[in-house]
C-alpha positions as CSV (number, residue, x, y, z in Angstrom):
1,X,-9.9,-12.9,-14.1
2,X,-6.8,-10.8,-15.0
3,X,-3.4,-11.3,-14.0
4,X,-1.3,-8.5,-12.4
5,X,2.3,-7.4,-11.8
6,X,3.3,-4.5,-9.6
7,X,6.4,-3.1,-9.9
8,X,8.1,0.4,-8.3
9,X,8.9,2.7,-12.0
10,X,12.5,1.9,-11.9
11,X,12.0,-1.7,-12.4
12,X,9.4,-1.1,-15.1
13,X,10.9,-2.1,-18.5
14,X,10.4,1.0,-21.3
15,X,7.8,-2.1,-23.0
16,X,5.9,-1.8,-19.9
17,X,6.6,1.8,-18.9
18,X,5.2,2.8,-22.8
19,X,2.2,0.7,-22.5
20,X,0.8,2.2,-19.3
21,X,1.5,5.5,-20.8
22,X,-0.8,4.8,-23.6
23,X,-3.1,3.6,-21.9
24,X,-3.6,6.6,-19.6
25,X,-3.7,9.0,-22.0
26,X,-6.2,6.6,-24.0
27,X,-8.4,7.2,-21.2
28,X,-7.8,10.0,-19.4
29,X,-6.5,12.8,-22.0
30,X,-8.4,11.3,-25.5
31,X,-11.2,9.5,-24.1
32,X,-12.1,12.0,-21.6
33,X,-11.2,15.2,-23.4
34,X,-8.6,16.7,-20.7
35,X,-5.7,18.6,-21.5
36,X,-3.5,18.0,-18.0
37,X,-0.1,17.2,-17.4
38,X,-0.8,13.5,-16.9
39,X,2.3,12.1,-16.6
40,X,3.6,13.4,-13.6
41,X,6.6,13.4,-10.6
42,X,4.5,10.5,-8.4
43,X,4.8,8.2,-10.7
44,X,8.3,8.2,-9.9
45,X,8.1,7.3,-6.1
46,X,4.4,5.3,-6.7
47,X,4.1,1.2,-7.4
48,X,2.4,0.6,-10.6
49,X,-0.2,-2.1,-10.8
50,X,-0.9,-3.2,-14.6
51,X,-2.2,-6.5,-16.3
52,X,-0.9,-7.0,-19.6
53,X,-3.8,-8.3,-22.4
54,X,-2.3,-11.2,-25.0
55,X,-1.3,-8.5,-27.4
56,X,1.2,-6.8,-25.0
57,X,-1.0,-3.5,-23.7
58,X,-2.1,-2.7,-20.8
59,X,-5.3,-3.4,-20.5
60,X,-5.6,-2.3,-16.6
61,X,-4.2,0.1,-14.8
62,X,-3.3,1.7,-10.9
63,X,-0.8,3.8,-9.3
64,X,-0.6,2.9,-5.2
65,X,0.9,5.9,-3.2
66,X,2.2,5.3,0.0
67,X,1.3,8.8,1.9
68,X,2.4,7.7,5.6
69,X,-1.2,7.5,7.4
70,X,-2.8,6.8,4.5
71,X,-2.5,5.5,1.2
72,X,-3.7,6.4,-2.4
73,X,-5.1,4.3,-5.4
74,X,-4.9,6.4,-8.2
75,X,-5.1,7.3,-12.2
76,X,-7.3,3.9,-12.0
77,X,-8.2,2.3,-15.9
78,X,-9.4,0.3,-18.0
79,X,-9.0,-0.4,-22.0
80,X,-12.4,0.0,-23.6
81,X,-12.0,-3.6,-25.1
82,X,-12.3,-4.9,-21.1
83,X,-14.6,-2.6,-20.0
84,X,-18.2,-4.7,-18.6
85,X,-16.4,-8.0,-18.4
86,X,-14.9,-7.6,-14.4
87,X,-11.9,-6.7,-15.1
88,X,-12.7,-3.1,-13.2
89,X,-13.8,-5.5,-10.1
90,X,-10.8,-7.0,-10.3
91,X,-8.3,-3.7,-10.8
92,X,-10.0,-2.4,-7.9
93,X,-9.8,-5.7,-5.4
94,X,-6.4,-6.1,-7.1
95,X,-5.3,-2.1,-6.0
96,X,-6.8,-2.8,-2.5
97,X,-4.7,-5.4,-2.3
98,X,-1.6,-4.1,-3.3
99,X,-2.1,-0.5,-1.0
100,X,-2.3,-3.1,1.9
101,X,1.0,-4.6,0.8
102,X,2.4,-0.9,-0.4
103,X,1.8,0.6,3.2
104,X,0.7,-1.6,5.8
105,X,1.1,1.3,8.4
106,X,-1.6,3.0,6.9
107,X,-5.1,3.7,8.3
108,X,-7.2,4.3,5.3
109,X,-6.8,4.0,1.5
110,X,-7.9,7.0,-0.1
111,X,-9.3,7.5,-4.0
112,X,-10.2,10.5,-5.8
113,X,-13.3,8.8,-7.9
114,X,-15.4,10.3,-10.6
115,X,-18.7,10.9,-9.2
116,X,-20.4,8.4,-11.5
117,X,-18.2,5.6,-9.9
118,X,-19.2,6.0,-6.6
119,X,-21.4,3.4,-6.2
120,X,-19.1,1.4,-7.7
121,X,-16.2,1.9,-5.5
122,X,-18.9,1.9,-2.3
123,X,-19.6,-2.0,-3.2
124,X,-15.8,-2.5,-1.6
125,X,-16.5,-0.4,1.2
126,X,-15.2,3.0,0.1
127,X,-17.2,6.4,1.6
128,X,-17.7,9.4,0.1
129,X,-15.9,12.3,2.3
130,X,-16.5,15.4,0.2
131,X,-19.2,16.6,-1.7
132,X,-18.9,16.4,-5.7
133,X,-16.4,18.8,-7.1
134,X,-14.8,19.3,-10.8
135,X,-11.2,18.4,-11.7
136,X,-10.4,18.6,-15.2
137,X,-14.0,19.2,-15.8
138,X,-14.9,16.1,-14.6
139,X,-17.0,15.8,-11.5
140,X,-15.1,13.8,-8.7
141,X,-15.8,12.7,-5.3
142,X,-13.5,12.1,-2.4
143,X,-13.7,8.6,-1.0
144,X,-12.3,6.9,1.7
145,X,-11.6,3.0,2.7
146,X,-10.8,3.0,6.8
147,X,-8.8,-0.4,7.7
């Protein structure tokens, strides 16, 4: 099981702050072939949730957003060397987690998933609310977690 810190991005340290950087654009601009602006303004006012492998990268990933009703789990990864060994179970229970601590006013945590995850994300209880649609090229899926 990993171990996780969350922290708001001013009290990341530029260690931490660079490693979570590489790792999302690992994953989301190499990996997955998208050219987007992927570092972006919400990371400023979103709490990052990383856990750190023995050589000092990130080796799992989440941004929670606190959007008053509801709250979003977001830009969720993992490091090909953890892939199929949990560690995406325990990001995800791990993000649930922390969105409950994040906003405990909120009424549902919300996640934009790539369609091939849905199942995956359904096994903690989250519900598709949108039919399959592309972003970035990549087809997503709008799903929901009511508390």
């Amino acid at each position: 099981m990993l171990t996780f810190k969350r922290v708001a991005f001013a009290d990341l340290t530029t260690a931490e702050l660079f490693a979570i950087y590489k790792l999302r654009t690992e994953v989301f601009v190499v990996e997955q072939e998208c050219a987007y602006q992927e570092v972006d303004d919400l990371d400023l006012t979103a709490q990052h949730l990383f856990s750190l492998g023995t050589n000092g990268q990130v080796v799992a990933y989440a941004r929670i957003m606190d959007e008053g009703d509801q709250v979003r789990i977001g830009r969720v990864a993992v490091a090909k060397s953890q892939r199929g060994q949990g560690a995406g179970r325990d990001l995800v229970a791990q993000a649930i987690q922390a969105a409950t601590a994040v906003a405990p006013q909120a009424q549902r945590i919300v996640i934009q998933a790539q369609a091939y995850l849905q199942k995956f994300y359904a096994s903690f209880g989250f519900e598709p609310v949108s039919a399959v649609y592309l972003d970035t090229g990549i087809p997503h899926i709008d799903m929901v977690l009511n508390r």
